[in-house]
MDAnalysis code that builds the backbone (N, CA, C; Angstrom):
import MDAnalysis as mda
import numpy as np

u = mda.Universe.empty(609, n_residues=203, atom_resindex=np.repeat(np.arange(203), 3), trajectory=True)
u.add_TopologyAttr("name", ["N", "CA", "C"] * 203)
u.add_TopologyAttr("resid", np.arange(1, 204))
u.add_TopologyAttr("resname", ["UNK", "UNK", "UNK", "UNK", "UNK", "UNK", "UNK", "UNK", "UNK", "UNK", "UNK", "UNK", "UNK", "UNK", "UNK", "UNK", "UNK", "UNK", "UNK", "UNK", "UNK", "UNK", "UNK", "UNK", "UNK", "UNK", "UNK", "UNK", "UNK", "UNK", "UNK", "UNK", "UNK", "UNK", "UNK", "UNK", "UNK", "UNK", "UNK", "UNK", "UNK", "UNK", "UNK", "UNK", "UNK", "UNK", "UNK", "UNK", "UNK", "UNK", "UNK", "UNK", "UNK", "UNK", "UNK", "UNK", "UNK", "UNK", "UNK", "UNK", "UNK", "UNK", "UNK", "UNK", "UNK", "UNK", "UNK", "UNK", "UNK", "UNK", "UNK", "UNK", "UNK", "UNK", "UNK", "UNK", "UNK", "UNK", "UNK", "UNK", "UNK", "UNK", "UNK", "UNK", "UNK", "UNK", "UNK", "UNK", "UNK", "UNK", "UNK", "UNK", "UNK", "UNK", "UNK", "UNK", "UNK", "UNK", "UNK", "UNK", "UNK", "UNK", "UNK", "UNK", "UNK", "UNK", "UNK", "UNK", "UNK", "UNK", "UNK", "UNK", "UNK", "UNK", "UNK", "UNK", "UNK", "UNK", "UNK", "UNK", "UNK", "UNK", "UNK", "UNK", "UNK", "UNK", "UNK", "UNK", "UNK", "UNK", "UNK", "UNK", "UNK", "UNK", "UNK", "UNK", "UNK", "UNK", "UNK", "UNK", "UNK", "UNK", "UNK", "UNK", "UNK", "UNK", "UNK", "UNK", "UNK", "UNK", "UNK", "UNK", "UNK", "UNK", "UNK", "UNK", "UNK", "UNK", "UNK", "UNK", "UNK", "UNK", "UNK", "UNK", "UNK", "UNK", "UNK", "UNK", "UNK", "UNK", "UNK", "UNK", "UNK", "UNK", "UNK", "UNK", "UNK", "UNK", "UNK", "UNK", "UNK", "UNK", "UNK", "UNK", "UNK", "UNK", "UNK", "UNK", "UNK", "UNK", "UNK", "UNK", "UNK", "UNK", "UNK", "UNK", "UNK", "UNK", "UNK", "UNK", "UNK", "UNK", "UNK"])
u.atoms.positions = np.array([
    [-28.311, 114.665, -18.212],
    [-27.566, 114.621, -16.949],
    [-28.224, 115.551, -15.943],
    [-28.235, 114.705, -14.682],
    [-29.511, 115.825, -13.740],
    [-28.031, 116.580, -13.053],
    [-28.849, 117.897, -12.953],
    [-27.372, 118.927, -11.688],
    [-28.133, 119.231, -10.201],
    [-27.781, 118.819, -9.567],
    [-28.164, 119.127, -8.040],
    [-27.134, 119.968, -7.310],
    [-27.554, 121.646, -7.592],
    [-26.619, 122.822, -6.620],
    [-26.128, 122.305, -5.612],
    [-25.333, 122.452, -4.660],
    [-25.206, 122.296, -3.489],
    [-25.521, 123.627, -2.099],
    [-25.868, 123.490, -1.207],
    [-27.012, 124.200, -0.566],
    [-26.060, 125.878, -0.895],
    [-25.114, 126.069, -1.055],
    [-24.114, 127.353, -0.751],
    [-24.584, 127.886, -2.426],
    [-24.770, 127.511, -3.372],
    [-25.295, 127.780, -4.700],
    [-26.507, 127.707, -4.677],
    [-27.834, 127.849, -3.996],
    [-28.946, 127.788, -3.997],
    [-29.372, 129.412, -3.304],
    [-28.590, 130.344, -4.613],
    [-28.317, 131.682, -3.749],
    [-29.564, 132.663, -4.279],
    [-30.083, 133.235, -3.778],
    [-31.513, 133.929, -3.793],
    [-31.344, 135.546, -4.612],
    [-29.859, 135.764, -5.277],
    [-29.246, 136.682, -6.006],
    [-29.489, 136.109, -7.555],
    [-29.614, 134.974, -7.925],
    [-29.451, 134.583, -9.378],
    [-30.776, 134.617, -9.784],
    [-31.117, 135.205, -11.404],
    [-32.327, 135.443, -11.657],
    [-32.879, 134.215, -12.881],
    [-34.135, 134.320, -13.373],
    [-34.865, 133.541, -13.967],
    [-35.440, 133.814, -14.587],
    [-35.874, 134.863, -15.881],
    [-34.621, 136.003, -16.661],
    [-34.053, 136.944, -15.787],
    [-33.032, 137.681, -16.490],
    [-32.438, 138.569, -15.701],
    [-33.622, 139.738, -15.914],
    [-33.545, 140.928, -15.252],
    [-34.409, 141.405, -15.281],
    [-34.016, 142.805, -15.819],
    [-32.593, 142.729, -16.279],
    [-32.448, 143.858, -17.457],
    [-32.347, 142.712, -18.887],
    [-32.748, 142.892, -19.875],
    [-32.832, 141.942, -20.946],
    [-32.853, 143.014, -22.184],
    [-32.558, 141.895, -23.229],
    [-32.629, 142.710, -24.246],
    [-33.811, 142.762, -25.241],
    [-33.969, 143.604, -25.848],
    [-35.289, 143.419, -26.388],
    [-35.309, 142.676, -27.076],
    [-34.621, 141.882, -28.021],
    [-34.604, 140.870, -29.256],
    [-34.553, 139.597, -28.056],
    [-34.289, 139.177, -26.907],
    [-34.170, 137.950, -25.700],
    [-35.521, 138.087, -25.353],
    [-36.082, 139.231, -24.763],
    [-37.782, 139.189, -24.467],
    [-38.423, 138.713, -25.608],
    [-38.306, 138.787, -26.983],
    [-39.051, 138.439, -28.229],
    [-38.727, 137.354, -28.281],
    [-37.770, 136.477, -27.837],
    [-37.438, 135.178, -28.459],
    [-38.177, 134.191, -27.449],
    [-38.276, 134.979, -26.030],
    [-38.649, 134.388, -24.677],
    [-40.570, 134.173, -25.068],
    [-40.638, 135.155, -25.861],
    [-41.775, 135.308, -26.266],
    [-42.657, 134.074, -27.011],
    [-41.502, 133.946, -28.304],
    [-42.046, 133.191, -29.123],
    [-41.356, 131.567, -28.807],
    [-40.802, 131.154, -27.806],
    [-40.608, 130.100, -27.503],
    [-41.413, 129.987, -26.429],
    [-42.167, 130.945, -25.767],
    [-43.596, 130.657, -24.505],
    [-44.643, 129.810, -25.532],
    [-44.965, 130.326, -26.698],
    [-45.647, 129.732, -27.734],
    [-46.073, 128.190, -27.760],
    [-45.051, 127.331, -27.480],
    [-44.953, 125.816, -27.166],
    [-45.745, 125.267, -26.436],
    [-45.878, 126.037, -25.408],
    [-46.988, 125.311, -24.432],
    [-46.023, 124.432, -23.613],
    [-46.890, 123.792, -22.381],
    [-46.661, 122.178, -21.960],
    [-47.393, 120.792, -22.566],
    [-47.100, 120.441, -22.449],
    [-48.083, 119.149, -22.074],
    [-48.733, 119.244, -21.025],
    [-50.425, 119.226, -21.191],
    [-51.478, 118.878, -19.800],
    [-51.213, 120.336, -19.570],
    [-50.268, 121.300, -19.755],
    [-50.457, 122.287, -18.779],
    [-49.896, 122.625, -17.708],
    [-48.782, 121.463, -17.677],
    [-47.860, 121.344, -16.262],
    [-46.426, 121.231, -17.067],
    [-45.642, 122.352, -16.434],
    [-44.848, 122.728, -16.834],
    [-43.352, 121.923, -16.895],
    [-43.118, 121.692, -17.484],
    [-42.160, 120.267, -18.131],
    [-40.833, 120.611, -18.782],
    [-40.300, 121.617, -18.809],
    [-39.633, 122.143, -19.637],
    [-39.697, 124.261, -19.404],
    [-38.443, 124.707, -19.496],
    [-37.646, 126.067, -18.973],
    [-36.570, 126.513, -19.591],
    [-36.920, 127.477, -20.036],
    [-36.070, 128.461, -20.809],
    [-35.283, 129.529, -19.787],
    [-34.052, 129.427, -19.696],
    [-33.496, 130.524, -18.498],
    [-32.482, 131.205, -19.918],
    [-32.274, 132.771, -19.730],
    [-31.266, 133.265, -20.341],
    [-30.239, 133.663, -19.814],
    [-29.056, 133.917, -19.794],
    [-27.743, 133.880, -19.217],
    [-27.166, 135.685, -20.175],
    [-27.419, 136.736, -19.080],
    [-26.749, 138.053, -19.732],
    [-25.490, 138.349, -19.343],
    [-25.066, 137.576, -18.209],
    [-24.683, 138.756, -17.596],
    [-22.752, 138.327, -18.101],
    [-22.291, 139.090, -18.285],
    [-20.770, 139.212, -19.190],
    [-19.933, 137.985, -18.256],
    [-19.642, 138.076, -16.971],
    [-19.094, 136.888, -16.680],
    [-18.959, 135.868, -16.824],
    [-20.686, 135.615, -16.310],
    [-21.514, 134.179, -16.048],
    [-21.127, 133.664, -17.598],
    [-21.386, 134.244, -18.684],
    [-21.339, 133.976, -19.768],
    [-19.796, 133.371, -20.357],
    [-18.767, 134.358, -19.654],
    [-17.811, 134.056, -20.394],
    [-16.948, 133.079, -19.771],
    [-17.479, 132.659, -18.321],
    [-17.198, 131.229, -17.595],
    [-17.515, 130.164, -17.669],
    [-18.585, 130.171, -19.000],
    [-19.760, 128.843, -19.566],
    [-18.972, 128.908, -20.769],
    [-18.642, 129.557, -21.418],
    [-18.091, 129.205, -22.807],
    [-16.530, 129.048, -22.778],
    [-15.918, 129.713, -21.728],
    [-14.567, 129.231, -21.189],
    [-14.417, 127.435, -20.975],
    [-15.130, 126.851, -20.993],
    [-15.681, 125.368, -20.827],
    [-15.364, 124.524, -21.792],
    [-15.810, 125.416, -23.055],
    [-15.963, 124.588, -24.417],
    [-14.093, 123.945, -25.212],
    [-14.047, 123.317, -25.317],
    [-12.623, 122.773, -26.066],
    [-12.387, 123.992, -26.971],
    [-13.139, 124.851, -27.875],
    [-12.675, 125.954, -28.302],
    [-14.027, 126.775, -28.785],
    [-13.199, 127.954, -27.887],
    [-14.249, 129.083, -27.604],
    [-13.287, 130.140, -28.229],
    [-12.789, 130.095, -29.146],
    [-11.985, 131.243, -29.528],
    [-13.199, 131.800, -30.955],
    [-13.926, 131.301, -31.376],
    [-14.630, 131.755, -31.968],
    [-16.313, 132.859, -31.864],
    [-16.412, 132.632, -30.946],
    [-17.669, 132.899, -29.976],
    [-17.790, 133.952, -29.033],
    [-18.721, 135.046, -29.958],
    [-19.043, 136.094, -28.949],
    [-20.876, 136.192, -28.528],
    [-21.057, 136.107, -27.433],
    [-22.616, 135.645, -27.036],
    [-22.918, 136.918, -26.755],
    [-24.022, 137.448, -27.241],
    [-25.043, 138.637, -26.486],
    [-26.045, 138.055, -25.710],
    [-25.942, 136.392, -25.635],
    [-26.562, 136.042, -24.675],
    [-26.257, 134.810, -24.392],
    [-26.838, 134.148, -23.520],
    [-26.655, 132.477, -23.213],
    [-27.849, 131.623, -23.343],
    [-28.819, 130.733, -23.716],
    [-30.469, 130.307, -23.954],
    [-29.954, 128.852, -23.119],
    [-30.436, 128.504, -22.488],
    [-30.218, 126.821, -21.572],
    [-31.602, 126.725, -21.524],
    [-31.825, 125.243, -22.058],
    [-33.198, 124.714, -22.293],
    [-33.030, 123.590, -20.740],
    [-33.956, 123.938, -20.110],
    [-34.418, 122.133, -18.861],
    [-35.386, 121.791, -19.537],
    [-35.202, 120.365, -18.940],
    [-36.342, 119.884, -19.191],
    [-36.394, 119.052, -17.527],
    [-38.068, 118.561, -17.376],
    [-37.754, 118.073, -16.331],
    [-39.053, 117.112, -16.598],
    [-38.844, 115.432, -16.563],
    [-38.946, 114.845, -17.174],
    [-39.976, 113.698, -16.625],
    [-39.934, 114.157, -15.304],
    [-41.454, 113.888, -14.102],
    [-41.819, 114.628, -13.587],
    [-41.948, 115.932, -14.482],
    [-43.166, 116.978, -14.445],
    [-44.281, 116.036, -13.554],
    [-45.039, 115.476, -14.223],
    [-46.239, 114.827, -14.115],
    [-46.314, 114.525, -12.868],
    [-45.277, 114.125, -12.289],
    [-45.687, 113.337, -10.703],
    [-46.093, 114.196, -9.910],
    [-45.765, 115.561, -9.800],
    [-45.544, 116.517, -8.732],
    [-46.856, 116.886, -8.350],
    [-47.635, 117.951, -7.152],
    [-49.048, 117.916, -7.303],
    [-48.966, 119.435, -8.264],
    [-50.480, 119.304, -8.815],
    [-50.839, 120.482, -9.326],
    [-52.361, 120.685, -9.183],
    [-52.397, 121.788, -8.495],
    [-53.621, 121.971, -7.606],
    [-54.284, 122.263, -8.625],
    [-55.656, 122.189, -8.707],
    [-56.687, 122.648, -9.697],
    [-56.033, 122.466, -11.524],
    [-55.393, 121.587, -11.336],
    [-55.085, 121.501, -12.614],
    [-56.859, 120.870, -13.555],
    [-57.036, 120.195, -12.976],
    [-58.326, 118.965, -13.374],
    [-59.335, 120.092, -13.276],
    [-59.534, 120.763, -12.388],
    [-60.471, 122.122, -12.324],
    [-60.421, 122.580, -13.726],
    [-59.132, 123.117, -14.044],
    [-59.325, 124.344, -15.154],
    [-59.391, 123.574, -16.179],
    [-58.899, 122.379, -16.624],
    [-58.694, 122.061, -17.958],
    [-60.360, 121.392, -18.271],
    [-59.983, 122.165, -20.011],
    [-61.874, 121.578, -20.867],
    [-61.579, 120.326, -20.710],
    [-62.762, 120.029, -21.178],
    [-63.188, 118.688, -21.390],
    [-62.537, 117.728, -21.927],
    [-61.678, 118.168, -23.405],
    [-60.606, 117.500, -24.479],
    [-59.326, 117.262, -24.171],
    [-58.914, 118.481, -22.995],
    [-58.148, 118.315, -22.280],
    [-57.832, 117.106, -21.198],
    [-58.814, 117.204, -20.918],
    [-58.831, 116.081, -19.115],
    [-58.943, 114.945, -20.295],
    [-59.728, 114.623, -21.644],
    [-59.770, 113.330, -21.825],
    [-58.172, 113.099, -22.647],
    [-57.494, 114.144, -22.756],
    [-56.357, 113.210, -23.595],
    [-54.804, 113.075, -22.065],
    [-55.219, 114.082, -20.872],
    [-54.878, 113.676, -19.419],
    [-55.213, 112.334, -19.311],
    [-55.884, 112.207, -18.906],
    [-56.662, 110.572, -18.304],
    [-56.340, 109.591, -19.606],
    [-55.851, 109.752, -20.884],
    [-55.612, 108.810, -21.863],
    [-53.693, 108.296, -21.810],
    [-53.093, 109.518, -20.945],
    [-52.226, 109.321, -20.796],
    [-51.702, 108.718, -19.471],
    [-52.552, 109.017, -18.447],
    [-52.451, 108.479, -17.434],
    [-52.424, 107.012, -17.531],
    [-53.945, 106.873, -18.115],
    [-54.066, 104.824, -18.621],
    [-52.859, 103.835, -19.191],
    [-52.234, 105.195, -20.206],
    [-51.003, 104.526, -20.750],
    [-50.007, 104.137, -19.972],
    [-49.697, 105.323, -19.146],
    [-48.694, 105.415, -17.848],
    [-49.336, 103.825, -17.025],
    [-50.526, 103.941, -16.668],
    [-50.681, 102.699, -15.683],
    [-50.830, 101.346, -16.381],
    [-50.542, 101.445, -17.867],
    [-50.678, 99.878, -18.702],
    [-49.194, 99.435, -18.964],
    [-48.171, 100.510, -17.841],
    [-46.626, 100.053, -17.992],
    [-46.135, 100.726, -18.996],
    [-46.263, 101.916, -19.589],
    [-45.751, 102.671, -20.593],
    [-44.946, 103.546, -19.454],
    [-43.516, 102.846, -19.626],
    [-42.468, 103.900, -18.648],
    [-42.165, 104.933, -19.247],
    [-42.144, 104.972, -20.912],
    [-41.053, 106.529, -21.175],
    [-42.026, 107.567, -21.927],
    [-43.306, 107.261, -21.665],
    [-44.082, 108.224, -22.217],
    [-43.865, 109.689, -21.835],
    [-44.185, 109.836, -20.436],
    [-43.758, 111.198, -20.207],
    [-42.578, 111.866, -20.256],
    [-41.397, 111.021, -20.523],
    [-40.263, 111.914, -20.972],
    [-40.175, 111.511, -22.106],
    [-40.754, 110.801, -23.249],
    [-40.853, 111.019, -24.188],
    [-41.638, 112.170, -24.666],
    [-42.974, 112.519, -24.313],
    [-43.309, 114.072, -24.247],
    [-42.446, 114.758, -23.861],
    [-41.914, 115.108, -22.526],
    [-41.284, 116.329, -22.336],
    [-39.858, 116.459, -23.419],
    [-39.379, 115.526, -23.939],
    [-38.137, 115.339, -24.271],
    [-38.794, 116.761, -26.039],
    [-39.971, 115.573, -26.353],
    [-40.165, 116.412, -27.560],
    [-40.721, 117.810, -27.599],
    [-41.370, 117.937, -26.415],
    [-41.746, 119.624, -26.314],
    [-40.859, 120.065, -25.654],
    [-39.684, 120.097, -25.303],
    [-38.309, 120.906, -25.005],
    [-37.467, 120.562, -26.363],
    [-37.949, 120.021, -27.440],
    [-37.033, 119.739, -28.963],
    [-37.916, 120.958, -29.268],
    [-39.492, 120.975, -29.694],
    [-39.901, 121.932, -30.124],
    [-39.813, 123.595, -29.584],
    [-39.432, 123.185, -28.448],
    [-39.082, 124.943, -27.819],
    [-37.745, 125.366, -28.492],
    [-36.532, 123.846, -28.228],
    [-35.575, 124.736, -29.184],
    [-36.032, 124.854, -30.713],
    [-36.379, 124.374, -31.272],
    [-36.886, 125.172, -32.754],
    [-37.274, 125.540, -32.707],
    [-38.117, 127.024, -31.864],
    [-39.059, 127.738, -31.932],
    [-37.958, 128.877, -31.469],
    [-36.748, 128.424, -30.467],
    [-35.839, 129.243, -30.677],
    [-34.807, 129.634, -31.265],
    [-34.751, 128.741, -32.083],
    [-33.485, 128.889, -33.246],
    [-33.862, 130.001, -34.099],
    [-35.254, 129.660, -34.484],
    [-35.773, 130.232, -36.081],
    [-36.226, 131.632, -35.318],
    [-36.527, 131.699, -34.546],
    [-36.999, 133.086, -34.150],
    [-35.650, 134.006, -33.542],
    [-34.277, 133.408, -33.265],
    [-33.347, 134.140, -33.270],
    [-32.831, 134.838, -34.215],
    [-32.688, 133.487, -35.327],
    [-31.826, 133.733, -36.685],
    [-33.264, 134.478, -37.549],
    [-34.566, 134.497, -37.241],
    [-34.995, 135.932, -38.365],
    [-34.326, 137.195, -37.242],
    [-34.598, 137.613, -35.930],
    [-33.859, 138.619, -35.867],
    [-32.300, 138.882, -35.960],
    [-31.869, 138.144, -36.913],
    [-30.687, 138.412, -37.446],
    [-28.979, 137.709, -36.575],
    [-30.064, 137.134, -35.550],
    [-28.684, 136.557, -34.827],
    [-27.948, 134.926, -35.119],
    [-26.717, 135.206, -34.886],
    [-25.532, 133.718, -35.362],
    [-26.444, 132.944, -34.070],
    [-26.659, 131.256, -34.331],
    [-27.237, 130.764, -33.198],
    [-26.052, 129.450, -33.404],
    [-25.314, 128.971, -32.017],
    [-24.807, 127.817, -32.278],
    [-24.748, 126.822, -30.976],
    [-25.193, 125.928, -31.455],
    [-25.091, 124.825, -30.469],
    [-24.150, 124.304, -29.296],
    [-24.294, 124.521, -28.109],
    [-22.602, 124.184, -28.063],
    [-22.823, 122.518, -26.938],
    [-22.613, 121.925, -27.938],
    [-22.592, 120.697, -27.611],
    [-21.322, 120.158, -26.606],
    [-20.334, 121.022, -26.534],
    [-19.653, 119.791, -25.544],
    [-19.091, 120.966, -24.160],
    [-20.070, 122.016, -24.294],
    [-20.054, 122.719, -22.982],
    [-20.456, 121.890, -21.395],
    [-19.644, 122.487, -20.836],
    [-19.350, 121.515, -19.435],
    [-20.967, 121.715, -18.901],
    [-21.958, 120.959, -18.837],
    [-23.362, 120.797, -18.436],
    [-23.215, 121.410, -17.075],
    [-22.063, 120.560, -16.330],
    [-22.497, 120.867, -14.679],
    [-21.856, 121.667, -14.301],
    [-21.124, 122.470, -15.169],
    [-20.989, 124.177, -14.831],
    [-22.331, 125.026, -15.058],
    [-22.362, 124.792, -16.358],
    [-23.756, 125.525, -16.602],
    [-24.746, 125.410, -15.452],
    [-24.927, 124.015, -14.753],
    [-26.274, 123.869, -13.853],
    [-25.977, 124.729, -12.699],
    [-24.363, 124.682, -12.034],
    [-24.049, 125.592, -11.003],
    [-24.406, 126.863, -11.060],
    [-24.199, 126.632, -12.483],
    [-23.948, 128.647, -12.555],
    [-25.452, 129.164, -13.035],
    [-26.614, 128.763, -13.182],
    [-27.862, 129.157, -13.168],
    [-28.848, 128.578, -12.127],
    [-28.104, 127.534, -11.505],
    [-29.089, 126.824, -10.081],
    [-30.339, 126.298, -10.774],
    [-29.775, 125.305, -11.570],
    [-30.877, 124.077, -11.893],
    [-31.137, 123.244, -11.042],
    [-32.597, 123.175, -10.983],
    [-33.155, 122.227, -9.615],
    [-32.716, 120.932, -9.941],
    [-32.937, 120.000, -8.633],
    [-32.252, 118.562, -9.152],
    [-33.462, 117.621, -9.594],
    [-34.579, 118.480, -9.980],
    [-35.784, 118.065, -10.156],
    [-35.538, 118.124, -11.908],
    [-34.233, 119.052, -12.783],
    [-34.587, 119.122, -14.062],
    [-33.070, 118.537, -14.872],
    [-32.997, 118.569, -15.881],
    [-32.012, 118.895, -16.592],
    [-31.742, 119.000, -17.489],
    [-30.289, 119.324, -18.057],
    [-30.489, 120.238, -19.228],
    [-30.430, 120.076, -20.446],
    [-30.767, 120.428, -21.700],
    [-30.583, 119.594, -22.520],
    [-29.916, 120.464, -23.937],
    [-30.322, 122.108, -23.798],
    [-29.928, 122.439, -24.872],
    [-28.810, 123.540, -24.485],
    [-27.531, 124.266, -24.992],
    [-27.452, 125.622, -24.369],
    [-27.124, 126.104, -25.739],
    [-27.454, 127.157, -26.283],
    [-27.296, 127.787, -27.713],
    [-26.320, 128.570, -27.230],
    [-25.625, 129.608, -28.079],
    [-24.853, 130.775, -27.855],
    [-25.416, 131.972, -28.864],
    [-25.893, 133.110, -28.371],
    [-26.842, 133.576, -29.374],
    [-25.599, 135.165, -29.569],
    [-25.339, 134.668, -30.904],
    [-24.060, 135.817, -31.045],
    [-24.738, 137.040, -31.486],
    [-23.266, 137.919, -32.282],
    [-23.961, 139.145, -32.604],
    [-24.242, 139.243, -33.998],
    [-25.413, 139.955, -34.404],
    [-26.326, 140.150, -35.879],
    [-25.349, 139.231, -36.951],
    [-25.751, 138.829, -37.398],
    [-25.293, 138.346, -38.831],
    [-24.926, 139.403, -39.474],
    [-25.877, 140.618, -39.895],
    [-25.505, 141.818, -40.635],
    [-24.021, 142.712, -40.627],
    [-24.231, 142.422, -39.162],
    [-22.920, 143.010, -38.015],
    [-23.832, 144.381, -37.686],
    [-25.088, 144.584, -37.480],
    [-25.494, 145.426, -36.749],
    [-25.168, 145.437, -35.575],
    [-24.952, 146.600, -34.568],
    [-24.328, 147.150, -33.213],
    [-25.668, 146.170, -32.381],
    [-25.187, 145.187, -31.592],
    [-26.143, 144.393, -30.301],
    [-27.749, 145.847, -30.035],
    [-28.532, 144.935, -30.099],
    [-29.511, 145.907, -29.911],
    [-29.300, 146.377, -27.975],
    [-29.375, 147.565, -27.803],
    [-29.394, 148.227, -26.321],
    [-30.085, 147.491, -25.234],
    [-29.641, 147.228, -24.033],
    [-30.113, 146.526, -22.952],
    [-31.877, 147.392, -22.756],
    [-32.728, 147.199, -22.986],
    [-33.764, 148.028, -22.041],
    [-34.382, 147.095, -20.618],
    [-34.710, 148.084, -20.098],
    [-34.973, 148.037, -18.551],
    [-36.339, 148.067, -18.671],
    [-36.849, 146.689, -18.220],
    [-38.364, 146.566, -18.370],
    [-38.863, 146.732, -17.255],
    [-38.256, 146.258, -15.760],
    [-38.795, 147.040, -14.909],
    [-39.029, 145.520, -14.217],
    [-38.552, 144.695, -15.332],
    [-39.760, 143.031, -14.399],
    [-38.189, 142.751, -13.303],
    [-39.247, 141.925, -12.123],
    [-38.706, 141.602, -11.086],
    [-37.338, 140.877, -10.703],
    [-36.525, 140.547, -10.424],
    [-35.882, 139.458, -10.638],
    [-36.598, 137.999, -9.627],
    [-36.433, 137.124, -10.226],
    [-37.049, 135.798, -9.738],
    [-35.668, 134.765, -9.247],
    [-36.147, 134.832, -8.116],
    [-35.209, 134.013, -7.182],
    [-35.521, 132.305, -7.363],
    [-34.491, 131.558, -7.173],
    [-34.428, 130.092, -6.900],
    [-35.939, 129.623, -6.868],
    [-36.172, 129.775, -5.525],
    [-37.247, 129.429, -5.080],
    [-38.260, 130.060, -5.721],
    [-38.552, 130.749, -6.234],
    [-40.017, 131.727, -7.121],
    [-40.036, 130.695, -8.059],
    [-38.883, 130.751, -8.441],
    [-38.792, 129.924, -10.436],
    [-39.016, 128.441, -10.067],
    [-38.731, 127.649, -8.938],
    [-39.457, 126.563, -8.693],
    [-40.716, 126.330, -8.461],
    [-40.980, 127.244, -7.321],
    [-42.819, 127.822, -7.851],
    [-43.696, 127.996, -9.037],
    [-42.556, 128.717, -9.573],
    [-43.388, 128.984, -10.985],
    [-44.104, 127.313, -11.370],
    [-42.934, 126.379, -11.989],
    [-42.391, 125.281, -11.846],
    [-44.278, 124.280, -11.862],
    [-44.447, 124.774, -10.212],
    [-45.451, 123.857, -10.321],
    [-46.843, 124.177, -10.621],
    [-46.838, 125.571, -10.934],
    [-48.175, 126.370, -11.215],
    [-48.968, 125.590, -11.899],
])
């Protein structure tokens, strides 16, 4: 389901991570960067959701949230005509093996293969969430799906472009062990506005 903000939610205050995070969310951000794109053009976005409200107005959503305490929020986009958009020097940087399995997909695309490219993006935003499940639950955290969370709250409340949408939102609780939430640290990184993180987008 695509979410298109409306211009009053396209607010230059909401971030793309937040930019206090926790250290076990930077590690997971980490090892779900791992995935890659397809071609190299970015198809798929990991946003995390800290902040105590935002959080507890997304899971306020769910038919029952009486079970569920999040130390964080994970919302997977995907965006599913990546491909069309321009990307400058993309053809520049990429080797040789690269541009030939580009141009093998392109051919496909122009021999009437409609769902190829969101059949890629669909599966490298499947493999980002398994790259974030398993790398939550070794650092010790409850991970659960929440399948019938209201989507187009979620899109309001993180300002998903109407260029993406969403497909996964986990709820990443506290330790399995019942160790104390590891401490917020302050990394110092920027916060990234609307518009930056769409930038990013087409790098």
């Amino acid at each position: 389901m695509s979410v298109e903000p409306s211009a009053h939610e396209l607010r230059k205050d909401w971030i793309h991570p937040p930019s206090a995070v926790l250290e076990d969310v930077h590690a997971i951000e980490e090892a779900v960067s791992m995935v890659g794109y397809d071609h190299g053009i970015a198809n798929w976005q990991l946003v995390f959701v800290t902040d105590h409200l935002r959080k507890q107005k997304i899971l306020a959503s769910l038919s029952d949230h009486s079970g569920f305490h999040a130390d964080a929020l994970a919302v997977l986009c995907v965006n599913p005509e990546a491909w069309n958009s321009p990307h400058p020097n993309l053809w520049e940087k990429a080797e040789f093996e690269a541009r030939s399995h580009y141009l093998d997909d392109m051919f496909e695309i122009g021999r009437g293969n409609k769902t190829l490219q969101r059949d890629r993006a669909m599966r490298s935003v499947g493999m980002a969430a398994g790259a974030l499940c398993s790398k939550a639950q070794s650092l010790g955290y409850v991970v659960d799906h929440l399948h019938d969370v209201d989507i187009s709250l979620v899109g309001r409340e993180i300002g998903v472009p109407a260029s993406h949408q969403i497909e996964y939102v986990f709820c990443l609780g506290h330790h399995s062990n019942h160790i104390a939430p590891t401490s917020i640290a302050q990394r110092g990184r920027k916060c990234v506005s609307l518009e930056q993180f769409s930038e990013q987008l087409l790098d």
